[in-house]
C-alpha positions in Angstrom: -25.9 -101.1 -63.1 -23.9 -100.3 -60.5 -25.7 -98.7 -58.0 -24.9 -96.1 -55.2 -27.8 -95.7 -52.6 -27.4 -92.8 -49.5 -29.2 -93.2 -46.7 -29.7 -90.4 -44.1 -29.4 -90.7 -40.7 -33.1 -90.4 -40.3 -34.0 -93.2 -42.8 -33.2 -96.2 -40.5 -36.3 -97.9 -42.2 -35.7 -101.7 -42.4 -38.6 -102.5 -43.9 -37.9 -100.3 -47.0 -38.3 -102.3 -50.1 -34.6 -101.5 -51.3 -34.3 -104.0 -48.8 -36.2 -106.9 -50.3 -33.7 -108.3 -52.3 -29.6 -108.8 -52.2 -28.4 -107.1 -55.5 -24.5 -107.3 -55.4 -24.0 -104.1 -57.4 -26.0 -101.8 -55.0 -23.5 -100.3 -52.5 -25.5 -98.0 -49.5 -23.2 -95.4 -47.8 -24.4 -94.2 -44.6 -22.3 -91.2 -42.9 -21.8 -89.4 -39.2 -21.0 -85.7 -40.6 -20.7 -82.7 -38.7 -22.7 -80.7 -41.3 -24.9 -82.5 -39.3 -23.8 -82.2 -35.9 -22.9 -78.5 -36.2 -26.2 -76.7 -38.3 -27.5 -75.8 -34.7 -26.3 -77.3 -31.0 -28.0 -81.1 -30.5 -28.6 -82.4 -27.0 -25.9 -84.9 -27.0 -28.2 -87.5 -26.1 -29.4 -86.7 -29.6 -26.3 -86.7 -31.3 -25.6 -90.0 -29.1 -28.9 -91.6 -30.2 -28.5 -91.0 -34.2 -25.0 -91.9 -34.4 -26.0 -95.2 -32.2 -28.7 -95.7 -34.6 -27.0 -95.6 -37.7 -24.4 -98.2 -36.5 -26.5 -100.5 -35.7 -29.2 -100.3 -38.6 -25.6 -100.6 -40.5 -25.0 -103.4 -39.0 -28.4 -105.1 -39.5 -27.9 -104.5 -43.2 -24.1 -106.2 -43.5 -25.7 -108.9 -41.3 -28.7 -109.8 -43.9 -26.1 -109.5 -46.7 -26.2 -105.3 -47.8 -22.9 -103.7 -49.0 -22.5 -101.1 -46.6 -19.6 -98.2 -46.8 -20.0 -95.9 -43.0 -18.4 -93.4 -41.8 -17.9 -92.8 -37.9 -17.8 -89.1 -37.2 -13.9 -89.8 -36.5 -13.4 -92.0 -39.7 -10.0 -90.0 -41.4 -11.8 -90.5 -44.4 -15.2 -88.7 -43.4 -14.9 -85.3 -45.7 -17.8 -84.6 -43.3 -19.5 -82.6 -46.7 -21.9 -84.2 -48.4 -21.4 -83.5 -51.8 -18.0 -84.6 -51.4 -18.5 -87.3 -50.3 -20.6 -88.2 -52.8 -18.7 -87.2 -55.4 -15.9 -88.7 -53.9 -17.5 -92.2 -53.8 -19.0 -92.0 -58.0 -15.6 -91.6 -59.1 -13.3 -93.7 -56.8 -15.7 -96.9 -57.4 -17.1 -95.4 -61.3 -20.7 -96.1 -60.1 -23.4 -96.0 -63.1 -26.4 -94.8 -60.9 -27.3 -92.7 -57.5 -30.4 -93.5 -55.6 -31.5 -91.7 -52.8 -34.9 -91.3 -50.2 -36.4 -88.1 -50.7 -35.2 -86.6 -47.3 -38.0 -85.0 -45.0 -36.1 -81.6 -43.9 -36.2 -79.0 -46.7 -32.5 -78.2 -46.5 -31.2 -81.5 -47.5 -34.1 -81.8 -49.7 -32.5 -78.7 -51.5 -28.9 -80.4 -50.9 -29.5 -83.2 -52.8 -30.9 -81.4 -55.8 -27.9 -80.0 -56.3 -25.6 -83.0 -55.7 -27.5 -84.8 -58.5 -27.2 -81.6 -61.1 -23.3 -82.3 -60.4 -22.9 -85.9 -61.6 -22.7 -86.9 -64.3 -24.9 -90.7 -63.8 -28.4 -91.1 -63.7 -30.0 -90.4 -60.5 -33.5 -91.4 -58.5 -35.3 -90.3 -55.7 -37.4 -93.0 -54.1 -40.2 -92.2 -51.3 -39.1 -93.3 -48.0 -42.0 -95.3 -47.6 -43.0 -94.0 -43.9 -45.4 -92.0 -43.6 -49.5 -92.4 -44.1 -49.3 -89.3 -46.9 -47.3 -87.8 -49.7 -45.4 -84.9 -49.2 -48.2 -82.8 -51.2 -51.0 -84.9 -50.0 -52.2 -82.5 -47.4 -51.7 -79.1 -49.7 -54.0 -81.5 -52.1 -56.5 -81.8 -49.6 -56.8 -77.7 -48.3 -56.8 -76.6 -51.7 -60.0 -75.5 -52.1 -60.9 -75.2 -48.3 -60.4 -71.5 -46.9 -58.6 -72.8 -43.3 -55.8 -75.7 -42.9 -57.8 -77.6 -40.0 -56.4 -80.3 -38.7 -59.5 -82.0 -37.5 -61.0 -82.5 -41.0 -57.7 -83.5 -42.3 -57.5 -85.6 -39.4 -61.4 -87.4 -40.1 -60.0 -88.1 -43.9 -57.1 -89.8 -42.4 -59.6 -92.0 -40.4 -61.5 -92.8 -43.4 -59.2 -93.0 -46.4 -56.9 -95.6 -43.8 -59.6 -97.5 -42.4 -58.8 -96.6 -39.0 -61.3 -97.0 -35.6 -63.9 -96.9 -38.4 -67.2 -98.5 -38.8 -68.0 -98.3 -42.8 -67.9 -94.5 -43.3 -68.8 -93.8 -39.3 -66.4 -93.4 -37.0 -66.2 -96.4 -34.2 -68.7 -95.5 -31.3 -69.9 -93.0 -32.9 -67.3 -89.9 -32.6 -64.5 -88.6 -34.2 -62.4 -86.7 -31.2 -62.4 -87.6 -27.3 -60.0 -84.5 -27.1 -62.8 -83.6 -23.8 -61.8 -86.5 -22.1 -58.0 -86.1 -22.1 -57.6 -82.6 -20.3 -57.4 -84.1 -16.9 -55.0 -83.2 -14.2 -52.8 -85.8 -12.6 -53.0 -86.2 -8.7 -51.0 -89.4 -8.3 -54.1 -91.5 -8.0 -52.9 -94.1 -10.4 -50.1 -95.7 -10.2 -47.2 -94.9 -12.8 -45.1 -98.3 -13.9 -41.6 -97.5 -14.0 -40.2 -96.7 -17.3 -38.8 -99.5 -19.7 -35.2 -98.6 -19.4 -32.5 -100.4 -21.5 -28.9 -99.2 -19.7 -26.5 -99.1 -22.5 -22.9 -98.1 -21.6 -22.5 -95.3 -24.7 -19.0 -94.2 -22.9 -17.1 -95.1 -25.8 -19.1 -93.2 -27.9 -19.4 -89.5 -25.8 -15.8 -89.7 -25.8 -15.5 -89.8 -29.4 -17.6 -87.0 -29.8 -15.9 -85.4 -27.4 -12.9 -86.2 -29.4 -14.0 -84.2 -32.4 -15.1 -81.3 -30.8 -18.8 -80.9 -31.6 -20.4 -78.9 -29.5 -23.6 -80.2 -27.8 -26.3 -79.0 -25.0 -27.6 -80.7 -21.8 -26.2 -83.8 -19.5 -26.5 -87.7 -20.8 -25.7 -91.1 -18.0 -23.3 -92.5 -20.6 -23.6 -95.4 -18.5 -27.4 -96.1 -18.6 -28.2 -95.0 -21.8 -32.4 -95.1 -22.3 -33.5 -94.5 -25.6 -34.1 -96.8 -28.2 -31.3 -97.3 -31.0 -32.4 -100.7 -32.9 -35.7 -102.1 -34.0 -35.8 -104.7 -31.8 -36.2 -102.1 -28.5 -38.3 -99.6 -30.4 -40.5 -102.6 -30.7 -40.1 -103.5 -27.0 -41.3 -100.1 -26.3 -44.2 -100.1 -28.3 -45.4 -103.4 -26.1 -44.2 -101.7 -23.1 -46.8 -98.4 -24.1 -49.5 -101.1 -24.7 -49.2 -103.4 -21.4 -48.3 -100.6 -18.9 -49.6 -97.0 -20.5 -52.0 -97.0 -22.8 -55.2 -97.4 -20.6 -54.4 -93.8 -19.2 -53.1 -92.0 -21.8 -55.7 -90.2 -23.1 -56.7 -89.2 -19.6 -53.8 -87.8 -18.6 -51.8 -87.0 -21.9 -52.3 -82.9 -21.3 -51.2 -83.3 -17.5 -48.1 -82.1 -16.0 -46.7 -83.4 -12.7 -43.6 -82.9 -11.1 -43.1 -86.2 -9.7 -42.8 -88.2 -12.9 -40.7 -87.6 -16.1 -42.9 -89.1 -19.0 -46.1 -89.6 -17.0 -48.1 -92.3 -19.4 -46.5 -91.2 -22.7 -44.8 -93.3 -24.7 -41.6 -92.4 -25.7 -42.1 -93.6 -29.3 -41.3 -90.4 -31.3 -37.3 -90.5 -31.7 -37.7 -94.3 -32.6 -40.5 -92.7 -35.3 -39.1 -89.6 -36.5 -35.2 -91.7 -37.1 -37.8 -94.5 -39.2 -36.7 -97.1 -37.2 -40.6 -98.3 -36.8 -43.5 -96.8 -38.7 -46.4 -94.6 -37.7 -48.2 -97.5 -39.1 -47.1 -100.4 -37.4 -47.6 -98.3 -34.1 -51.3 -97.3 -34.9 -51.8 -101.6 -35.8 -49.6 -102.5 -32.4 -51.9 -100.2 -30.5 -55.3 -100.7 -31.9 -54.8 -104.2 -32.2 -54.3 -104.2 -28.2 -57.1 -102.0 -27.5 -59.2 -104.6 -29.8 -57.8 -107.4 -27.4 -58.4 -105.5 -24.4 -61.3 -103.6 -24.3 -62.6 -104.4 -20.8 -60.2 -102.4 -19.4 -59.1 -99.7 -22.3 -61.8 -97.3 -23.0 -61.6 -95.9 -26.9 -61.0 -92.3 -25.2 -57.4 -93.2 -24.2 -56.3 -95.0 -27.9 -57.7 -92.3 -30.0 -56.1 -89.0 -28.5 -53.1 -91.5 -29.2 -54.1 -92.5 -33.0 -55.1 -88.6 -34.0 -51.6 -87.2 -32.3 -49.7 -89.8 -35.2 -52.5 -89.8 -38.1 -54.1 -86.4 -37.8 -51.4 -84.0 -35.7 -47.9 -85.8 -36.9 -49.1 -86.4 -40.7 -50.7 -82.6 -40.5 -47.4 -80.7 -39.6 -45.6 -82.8 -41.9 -48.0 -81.6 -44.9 -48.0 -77.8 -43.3 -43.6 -77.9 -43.8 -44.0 -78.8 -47.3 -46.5 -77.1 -48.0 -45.2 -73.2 -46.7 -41.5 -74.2 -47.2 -39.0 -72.6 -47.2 -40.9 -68.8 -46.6 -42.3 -70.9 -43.3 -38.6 -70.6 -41.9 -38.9 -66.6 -41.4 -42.0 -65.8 -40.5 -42.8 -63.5 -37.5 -45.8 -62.6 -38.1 -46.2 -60.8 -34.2 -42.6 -59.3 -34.7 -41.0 -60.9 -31.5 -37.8 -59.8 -31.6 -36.6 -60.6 -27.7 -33.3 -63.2 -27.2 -33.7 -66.7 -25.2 -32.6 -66.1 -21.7 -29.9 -67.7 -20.1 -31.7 -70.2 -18.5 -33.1 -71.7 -21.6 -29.5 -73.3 -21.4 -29.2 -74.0 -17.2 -33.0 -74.5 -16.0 -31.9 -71.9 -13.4 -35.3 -69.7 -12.8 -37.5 -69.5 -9.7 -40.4 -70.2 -12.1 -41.0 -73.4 -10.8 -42.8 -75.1 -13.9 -40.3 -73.6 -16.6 -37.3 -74.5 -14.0 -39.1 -78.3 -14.0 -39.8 -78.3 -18.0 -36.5 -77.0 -19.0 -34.5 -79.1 -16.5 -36.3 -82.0 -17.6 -35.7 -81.2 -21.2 -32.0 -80.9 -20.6 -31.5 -83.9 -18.5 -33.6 -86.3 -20.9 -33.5 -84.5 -24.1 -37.3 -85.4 -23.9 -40.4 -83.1 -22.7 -44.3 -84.1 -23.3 -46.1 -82.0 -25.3 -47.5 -79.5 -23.0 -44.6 -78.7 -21.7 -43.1 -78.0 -24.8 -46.2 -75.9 -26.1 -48.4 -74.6 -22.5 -44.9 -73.8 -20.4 -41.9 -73.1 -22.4 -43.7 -72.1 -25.6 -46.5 -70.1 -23.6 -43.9 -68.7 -21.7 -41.6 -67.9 -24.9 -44.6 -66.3 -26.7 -45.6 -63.9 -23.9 -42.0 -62.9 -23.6 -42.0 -62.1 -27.0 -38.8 -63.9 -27.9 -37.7 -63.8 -31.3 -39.4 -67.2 -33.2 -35.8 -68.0 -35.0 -34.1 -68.4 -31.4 -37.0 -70.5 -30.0 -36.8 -72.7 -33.2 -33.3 -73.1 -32.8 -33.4 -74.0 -29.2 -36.5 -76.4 -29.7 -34.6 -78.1 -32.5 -31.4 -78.8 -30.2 -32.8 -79.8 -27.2 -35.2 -82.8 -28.0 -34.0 -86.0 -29.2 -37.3 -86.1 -32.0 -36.6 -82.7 -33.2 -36.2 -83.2 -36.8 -37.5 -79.9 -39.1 -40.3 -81.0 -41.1 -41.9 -81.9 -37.5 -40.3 -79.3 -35.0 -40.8 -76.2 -37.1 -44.4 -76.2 -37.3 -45.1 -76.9 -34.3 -42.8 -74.4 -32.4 -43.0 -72.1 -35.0 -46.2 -71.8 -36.1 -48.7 -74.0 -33.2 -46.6 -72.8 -30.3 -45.4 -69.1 -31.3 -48.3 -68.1 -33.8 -45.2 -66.6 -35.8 -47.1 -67.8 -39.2 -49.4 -65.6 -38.1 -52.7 -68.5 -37.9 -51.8 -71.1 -40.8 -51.5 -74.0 -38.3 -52.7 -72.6 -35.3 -56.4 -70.9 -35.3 -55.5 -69.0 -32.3 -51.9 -68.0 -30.0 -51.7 -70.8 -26.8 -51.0 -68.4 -24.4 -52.5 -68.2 -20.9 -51.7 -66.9 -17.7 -50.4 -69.1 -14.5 -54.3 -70.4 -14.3 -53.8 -73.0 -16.6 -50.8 -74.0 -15.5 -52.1 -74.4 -11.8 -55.2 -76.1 -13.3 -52.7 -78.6 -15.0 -50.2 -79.4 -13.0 -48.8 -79.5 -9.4 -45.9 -77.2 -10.2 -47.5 -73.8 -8.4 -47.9 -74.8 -5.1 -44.0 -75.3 -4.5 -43.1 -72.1 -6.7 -41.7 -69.0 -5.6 -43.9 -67.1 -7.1 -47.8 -66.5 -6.4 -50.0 -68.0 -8.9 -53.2 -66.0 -8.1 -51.3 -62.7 -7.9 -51.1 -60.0 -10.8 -49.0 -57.1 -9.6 -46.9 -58.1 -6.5 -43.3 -58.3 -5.9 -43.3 -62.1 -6.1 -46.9 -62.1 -8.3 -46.3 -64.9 -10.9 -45.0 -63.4 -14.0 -47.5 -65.3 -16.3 -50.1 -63.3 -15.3 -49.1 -59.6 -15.8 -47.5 -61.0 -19.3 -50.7 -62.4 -20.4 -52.6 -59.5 -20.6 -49.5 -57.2 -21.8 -48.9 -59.4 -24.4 -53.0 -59.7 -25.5 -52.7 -55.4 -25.2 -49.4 -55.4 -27.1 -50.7 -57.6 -30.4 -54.2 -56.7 -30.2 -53.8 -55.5 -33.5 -53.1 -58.7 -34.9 -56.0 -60.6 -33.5 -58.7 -57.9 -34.4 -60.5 -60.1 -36.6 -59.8 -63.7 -34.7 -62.9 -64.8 -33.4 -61.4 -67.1 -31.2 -59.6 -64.2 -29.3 -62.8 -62.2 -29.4 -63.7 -63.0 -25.8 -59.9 -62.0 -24.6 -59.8 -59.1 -26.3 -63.3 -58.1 -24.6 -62.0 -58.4 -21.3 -58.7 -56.6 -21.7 -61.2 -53.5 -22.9 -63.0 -54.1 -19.8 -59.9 -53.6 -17.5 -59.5 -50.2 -16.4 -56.9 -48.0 -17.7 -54.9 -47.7 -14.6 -55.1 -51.5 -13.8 -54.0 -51.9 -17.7 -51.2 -49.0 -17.2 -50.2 -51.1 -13.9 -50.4 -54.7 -15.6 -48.4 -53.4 -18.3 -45.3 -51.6 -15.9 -45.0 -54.7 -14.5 -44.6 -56.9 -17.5 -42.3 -54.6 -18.6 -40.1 -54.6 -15.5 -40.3 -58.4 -15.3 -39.0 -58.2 -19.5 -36.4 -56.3 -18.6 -34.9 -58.3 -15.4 -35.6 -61.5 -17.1 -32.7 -63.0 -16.5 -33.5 -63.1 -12.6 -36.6 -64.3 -12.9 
């Protein structure tokens, strides 16, 4: 049988067992294709970093003996459509079979489908061989269970895997240290500098450049610093281990102007493109920790094992699960467009100018940045959940769909209305000062409500609470905040609320 396998630009997985064997009659075909490119504006140190990727894990292939056919986005012979192509490729070399990983992003998922309906060969669909789960493993799992919570999907993880486990108990006796990583960062331990791999990608920005694909943000074509093989995703996992993991936990919800990634790892584009496994992270890790325990406390590896095996594996599960109605929800009916400087970081809001210029310089934010600054901010502003999704989905080099959509959409803009978050993360500028060293250099004032330069977290907070109060009637967890906006008196509401409004309508100066 003459065999045609495709492999997406996200499926970089070496270890896959197509790859066990040499078979002389299996062909793989891996493309660069601005149906790619073009479906919403990448970072181009995202487009830079799957198009380096692909080359090489090409390359690696041809090298251990694979049949390869690529196509460089420039390649005269790139239809740049997918069907096409493969359509194209059946017929020219009269193939008997197609084989293809089941994709991870609905749309291609969908794409493929119909691809297969139009040939006329056999065709398979192969897991990827990734992830800890199936794609219906978690809908299995909720479906008699009245709320999708992560932390009891998360303890089944632990069990069914073996992981930080004792027998049936979990190792020292709990589950979750989530208490013990809420700490702010005062530059009282040293940060290493990050591993850094200065690759010269000029070649390659100028052929995208060439072709026209429009991108966001800025890229040092000339020290390029993100992972694109196995070989340095596997550096950076040792890297993690030696120089960040012992603080992780501790300072994982932290934000601090004076470092970029702080003690995260970096991991998730290498992750997310399959160019290393969740599983040989969690082993790399907790085999460290194992080795090191005199000076790694448990807290700091498991807030890092329950963000891959309980929160990564979770929102995975949730997108297959709610797909595709997930896509339009908007559930609080935010309708309001991104401002401008979503696009420049230009805004005297010193942590969303430090967040968003970070995110357009690296192409990378931590978590709470995404979710506690730009998301809280995004929510309070009521901006419509499709335009955040799209930008979130540009800007960060690990922004595939299956992983980006629920959490932007659904933990960071509660616009599926509670399925993965139990309650909106909003808050005013108090969390943000109690996080992070951001307010102290800002223009505006974190502790005032109604002034000219009063910081405008705080007078959005409560109009936003007053605005959907109707949604979170019967939340429990919004009980207490809903309490306390009754409490305020009408003319400090009335006054809250005019200024919320004013700063809505002049957001663009902010």
């Amino acid at each position: 049988m003459k065999t045609l396998r495709l492999l997406l630009g996200d499926q970089l997985n070496s270890q896959h067992s197509w790859f066990d064997k040499l078979d002389p009659n299996v062909v793989y075909v891996i493309a660069e294709m601005r149906q790619e490119t073009d479906y919403v504006k990448h970072h181009i140190q995202k487009v830079v970093a799957f198009f380096l990727s692909m080359r090489n894990f090409s390359e690696e292939l041809m090298t251990r003996g694979h049949q390869v056919v690529y196509y460089t986005i420039s390649d005269a012979n790139n239809s740049h459509n997918l069907e096409q192509l493969i359509l194209d490729l059946v017929a020219k070399n009269k193939f008997d079979c197609f084989e293809f990983q089941l994709p991870d992003e609905y749309r291609l998922d969908k794409q493929l489908k119909s691809i297969c309906e139009k040939l006329s060969i056999p065709t398979k669909a192969v897991d990827s061989e990734h992830f800890y789960t199936s794609r219906n493993e978690l809908a299995d799992f909720f479906k008699e269970k009245k709320q999708l919570l992560m932390e009891s999907f998360y303890r089944m993880m632990r069990k069914k895997h073996g992981i930080l486990m004792v027998g049936e108990q979990p190792l020292d006796g709990k589950w979750n240290y989530d208490h013990n990583n809420r700490n702010q960062y005062k530059n009282e331990v040293p940060i290493p500098f990050p591993l850094e791999f200065h690759k010269n990608v000029n070649e390659l920005v100028a052929e995208i450049t060439t072709q026209n694909i429009t991108t966001i943000g800025t890229i040092d074509a000339e020290n390029f610093n993100w992972p694109t093989s196995k070989s340095e995703s596997l550096q950076l996992i040792d890297y993690f281990c030696s120089y960040l993991l012992a603080h992780f936990g501790t300072y994982q919800d932290a934000l601090f102007s004076g470092h970029k990634f702080l003690f995260h790892s970096r991991l998730s584009f290498a992750m997310n493109s399959k160019m290393i496994s969740p599983k040989e992270v969690i082993e790399s890790v907790i085999s460290y920790y194992f080795q090191h325990q005199e000076t790694i406390e448990l807290a700091q590896v498991e807030g890092f094992v329950r963000q891959i095996i309980g929160w990564r594996e979770y929102v995975r599960g949730i997108y297959w699960k709610e797909m595709p109605n997930y896509a339009q929800m908007n559930v609080l009916e935010n309708y309001n467009p991104l401002p401008d400087f979503f696009w420049t970081g230009k805004t005297k809001m010193k942590c969303m100018q430090h967040s968003i210029s970070q995110s357009l310089s690296e192409a990378y934010a931590h978590h709470i940045q995404r979710l506690m600054v730009i998301g809280n901010f995004s929510l309070l502003a009521q901006l419509h959940p499709d335009a955040v999704d799209a930008w979130y989905l540009g800007v960060y080099i690990d922004a595939i769909e299956w992983v980006e959509m629920p959490n932007t959409r659904g933990m960071s803009q509660y616009a599926d209305g509670g399925i993965v978050a139990t309650k909106p993360y909003v808050s005013s500028g108090s969390y943000i000062n109690k996080m992070s060293n951001y307010c102290g250099s800002c223009h505006y004032n974190v502790k005032d409500k109604l002034g000219e330069n009063a910081c405008p977290f705080n007078s959005l907070y409560w109009h936003f609470l007053d605005e959907k109060k109707q949604h979170f009637s019967n939340n429990q967890r919004m009980s207490m905040m809903l309490a306390l906006l009754r409490k305020m008196k009408p003319e400090e509401l009335a006054a809250t609320k005019e200024k919320a409004i004013s700063i809505l309508e002049n957001v663009e100066n902010l």
